[in-house]
C-alpha positions in Angstrom: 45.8 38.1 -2.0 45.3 35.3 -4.4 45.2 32.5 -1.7 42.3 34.4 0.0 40.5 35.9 -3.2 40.0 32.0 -4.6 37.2 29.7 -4.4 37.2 25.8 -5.2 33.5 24.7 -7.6 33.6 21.9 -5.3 33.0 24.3 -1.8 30.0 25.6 -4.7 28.3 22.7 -6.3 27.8 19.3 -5.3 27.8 17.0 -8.7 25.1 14.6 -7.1 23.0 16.8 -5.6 22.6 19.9 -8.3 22.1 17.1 -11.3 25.3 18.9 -12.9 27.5 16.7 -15.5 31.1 16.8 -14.7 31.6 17.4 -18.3 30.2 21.0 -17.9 32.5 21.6 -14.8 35.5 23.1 -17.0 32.9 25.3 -18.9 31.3 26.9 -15.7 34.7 27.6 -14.4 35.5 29.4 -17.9 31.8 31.5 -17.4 32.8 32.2 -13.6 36.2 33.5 -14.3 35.2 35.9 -17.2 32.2 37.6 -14.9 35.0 37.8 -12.0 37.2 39.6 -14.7 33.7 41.9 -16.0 32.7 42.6 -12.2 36.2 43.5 -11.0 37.0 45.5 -14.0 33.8 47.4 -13.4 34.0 47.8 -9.9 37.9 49.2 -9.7 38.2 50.5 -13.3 42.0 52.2 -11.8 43.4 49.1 -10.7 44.6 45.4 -12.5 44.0 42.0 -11.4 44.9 39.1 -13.1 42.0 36.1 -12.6 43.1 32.5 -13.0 40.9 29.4 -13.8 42.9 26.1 -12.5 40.9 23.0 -13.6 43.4 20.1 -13.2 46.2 21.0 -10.6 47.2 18.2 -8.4 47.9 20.5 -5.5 44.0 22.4 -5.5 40.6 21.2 -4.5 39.5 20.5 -8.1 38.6 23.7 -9.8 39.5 26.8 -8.9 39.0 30.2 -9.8 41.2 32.9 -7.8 42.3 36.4 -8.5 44.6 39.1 -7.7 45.9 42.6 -8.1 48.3 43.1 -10.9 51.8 45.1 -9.8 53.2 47.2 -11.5 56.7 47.9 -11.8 
């Protein structure tokens, strides 16, 4: 679930062309990953999902925000 409920900035925002400095990068993912955790939270109040912010791992296409339901045991 998390591998298809992510999305990488750089599929979103193009640092030329949107006149966006890479220093703000790490903030924006911060913003996007707290609305993801307001909208889910408000759309399935009965369920738990647990929403990462990646913004340096060597194995992703630079920042990434995914999420995913929460199990229970």
């Amino acid at each position: 679930e998390g591998v298809v409920n992510h999305v990488h900035l750089w599929d979103l925002f193009d640092l030329d062309d949107e006149g966006l400095p890479e220093e703000a990068v790490p903030d924006l993912a911060q913003v996007l990953g707290s609305t993801w955790r307001c909208a889910l939270q408000q759309r399935f109040p009965d369920r738990d999902f647990e929403v990462s912010v990646v913004l340096d791992d060597p194995e992703e296409y630079g920042p990434t925000i995914a999420f995913s339901t929460v199990r229970h045991s």
